[in-house]
Phi, psi and omega in degrees: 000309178295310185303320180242040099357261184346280199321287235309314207288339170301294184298304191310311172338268199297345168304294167334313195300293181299349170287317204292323175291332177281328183295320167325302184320284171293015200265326201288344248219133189266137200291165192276351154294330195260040156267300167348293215292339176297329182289313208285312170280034177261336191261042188240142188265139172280143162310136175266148156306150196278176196258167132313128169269144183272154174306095175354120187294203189228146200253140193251140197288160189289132183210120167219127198264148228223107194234193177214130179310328199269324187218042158013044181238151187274136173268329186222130186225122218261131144250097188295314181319309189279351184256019168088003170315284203281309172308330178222042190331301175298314178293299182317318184268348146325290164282354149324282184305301182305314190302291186285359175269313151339305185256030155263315209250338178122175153266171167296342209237349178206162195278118185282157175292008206242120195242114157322132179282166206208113170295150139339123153250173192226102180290178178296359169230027179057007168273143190270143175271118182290149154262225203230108183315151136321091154248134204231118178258113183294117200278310195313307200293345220233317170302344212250333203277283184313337188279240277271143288002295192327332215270300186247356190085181189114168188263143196226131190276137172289101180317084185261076189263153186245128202253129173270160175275165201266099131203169169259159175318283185310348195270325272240345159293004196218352192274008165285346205292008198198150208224101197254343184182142171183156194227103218247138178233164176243159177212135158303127163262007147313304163291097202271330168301342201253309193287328148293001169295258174339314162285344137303295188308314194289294219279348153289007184249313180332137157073000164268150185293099172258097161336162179286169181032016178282162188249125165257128233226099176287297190299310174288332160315286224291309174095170176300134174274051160253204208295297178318345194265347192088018152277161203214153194293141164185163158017076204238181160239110185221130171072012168083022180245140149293158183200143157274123161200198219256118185096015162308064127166054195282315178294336165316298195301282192297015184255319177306266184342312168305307186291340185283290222267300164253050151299332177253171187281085180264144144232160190252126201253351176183140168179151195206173211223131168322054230350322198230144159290154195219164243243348182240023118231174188282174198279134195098335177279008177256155149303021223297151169208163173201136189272110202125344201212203178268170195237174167233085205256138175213147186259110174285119183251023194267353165118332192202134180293172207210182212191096145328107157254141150221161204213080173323128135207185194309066162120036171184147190228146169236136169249142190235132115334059168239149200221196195259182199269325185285349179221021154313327183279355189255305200285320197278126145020000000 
C-alpha cells in the first residue's frame, strides 16, 4: 500500500514537472503577430544619413604656357581672361601679334630666334668650317597656336623652323672643277687702306659654300668692317658725299661679287645702289653695303651648289663662280 503511495506521488511529481517546462516553453515562444511585425520591419530599407551637397569647385583660370621644343622650358605665360580674350578679342590677338613678332625677330634689349645662315667654308686644307642653320619662328603659325589655347588652356610649342645648307658632304670635293661665272674690278694699290679693305673683305667671302636653296648674306659673311676686325680708314660714299671713313671699300668687293654671281641663276633677296655712281662698274651696276645697314642677299635658285671664289692681287680683285662638272648645267645662267 506505502508503495504504491510512492509510484503514485512519483507521477504527480513528474506530471507536475513536464507543465512547468512547457509552460516556460510557452512563455518563451512569441505570438505569430508579432512575428509579422519583426519581419516586415526587418524588410524596411535602412535610411542613409543624408548627404551633404557638395561644395561648388572653384573655376580655376585659363593658363597658357608658351613652351620651346628643343629645351621644353616656358618662354611665355598667358591669363588670356586677364589680357582681355573675351571681352576685347581684337586688341588681345594685337598684342599677341606685337609678342611674337618680338621674340621672333628681337628687341634693342634681347635677342630674337630668327638667325640668318652663316655659310659653310672650305679652309686652306680643304676642311669644312662649319656656319650656321637657318631660323626661323613661324610668326603667323605661333599667333594661331596661342588665340585656339586661349579658349581652354594648355601648352603651346613654339613653331620653329630650322634649315641646314643645301649640299651634301661628298660635293664639297668637286666644287672647283668648273668656273660658271666670274668678274675683275680694279684699284690703286697705292691707297693702301682701301686696298686692305678690300683685301679683308674678299677674303672673307673665299671659299664659301652656298647650298641649293641657301640665302648668302655679305654683312654676315664679312662681319664688321672696323678697327678691331683690322679694317682702316678711307675713302667711302655716304650721302651722295665722299667721307673718309673705317672700311672704305669693302662695297668694291660685294659690287664684284654681284656682278660675278649674277652670271648664275640667282634671285635677289636685298641689294641697294649707291648714291654717287662709282668708277669700277658700269652704272647701275653696284652693290652698297654697310654693316648695320644695308646689305646684300641673294638665294641661290639655281637647282645645285655652288662655291665663291675670290682672288686678291696688286690693284685688282676677282670673284669666281664654281661648281662641279655634274651641276654646270643648272647653275649657269
Amino acid at each position: 500500500m506505502v508503495k504504491r503511495r510512492w509510484v503514485i506521488s512519483v507521477l504527480l511529481i513528474g506530471s507536475l514537472l513536464g507543465l512547468a517546462g512547457c509552460t516556460e516553453k510557452a512563455a518563451t515562444k512569441k505570438p505569430d503577430h508579432e512575428k509579422e511585425k519583426v519581419t516586415e520591419s526587418q524588410k524596411q530599407p535602412v535610411q542613409k544619413p543624408q548627404e551633404q551637397p557638395q561644395k561648388e569647385k572653384e573655376k580655376k583660370p585659363v593658363v597658357v604656357n608658351v613652351m620651346d621644343p628643343k629645351t621644353k622650358s616656358i618662354v611665355e605665360t598667358f591669363l588670356p581672361e586677364e589680357l582681355g580674350y573675351a571681352s576685347n578679342p581684337d586688341s588681345y590677338k594685337q598684342e599677341i601679334e606685337q609678342w611674337a613678332r618680338d621674340l621672333a625677330r628681337g628687341t634693342d634689349k634681347t635677342a630674337g630666334y630668327d638667325q640668318r645662315m652663316v655659310l659653310d667654308k672650305i679652309d686652306a686644307n680643304g676642311q669644312i668650317i662649319k656656319g650656321k642653320p637657318l631660323i626661323i619662328l613661324d610668326e603667323a603659325e605661333l599667333v594661331n597656336r596661342v588665340m585656339t589655347a586661349s579658349a581652354m588652356g594648355g601648352d603651346v610649342e613654339l613653331p620653329i623652323t630650322i634649315t641646314a645648307s643645301g649640299y651634301k658632304p661628298e660635293d664639297t670635293a668637286h666644287l672647283n672643277e668648273v668656273v660658271v661665272g666670274s668678274f675683275t674690278t680694279y684699284f690703286n694699290s697705292g691707297v693702301v687702306g682701301r686696298s686692305k679693305n678690300i683685301e679683308l673683305s674678299a677674303m672673307a667671302i673665299n671659299n664659301v659654300i652656298v647650298g641649293t636653296g641657301d640665302i648668302f648674306s655679305f654683312n654676315t659673311t664679312v662681319g664688321p668692317s672696323d678697327a678691331s676686325h683690322g679694317y682702316q680708314p678711307a675713302k667711302e660714299i655716304v650721302n651722295k658725299k665722299m667721307v673718309m671713313g673705317i672700311g672704305g671699300g669693302i662695297c668694291q668687293t660685294s659690287s664684284t661679287l654681284f656682278n660675278a654671281v649674277d652670271q648664275v641663276g640667282v634671285s635677289y633677296v636685298e641689294k641697294h645702289h649707291h648714291s654717287l655712281s662709282v668708277g669700277y662698274v658700269p652704272q647701275g651696276r653696284d652693290a652698297t653695303v654697310s654693316y648695320g645697314g644695308p646689305d646684300f642677299r641673294f638665294k641661290n635658285t639655281t637647282g645645285g651648289p655652288f662655291l665663291i671664289k675670290t682672288i686678291y692681287a696688286k690693284g685688282k680683285v676677282t670673284v669666281e663662280i664654281r661648281t662641279s662638272a655634274a651641276y654646270q648645267s643648272l647653275i649657269k645662267k
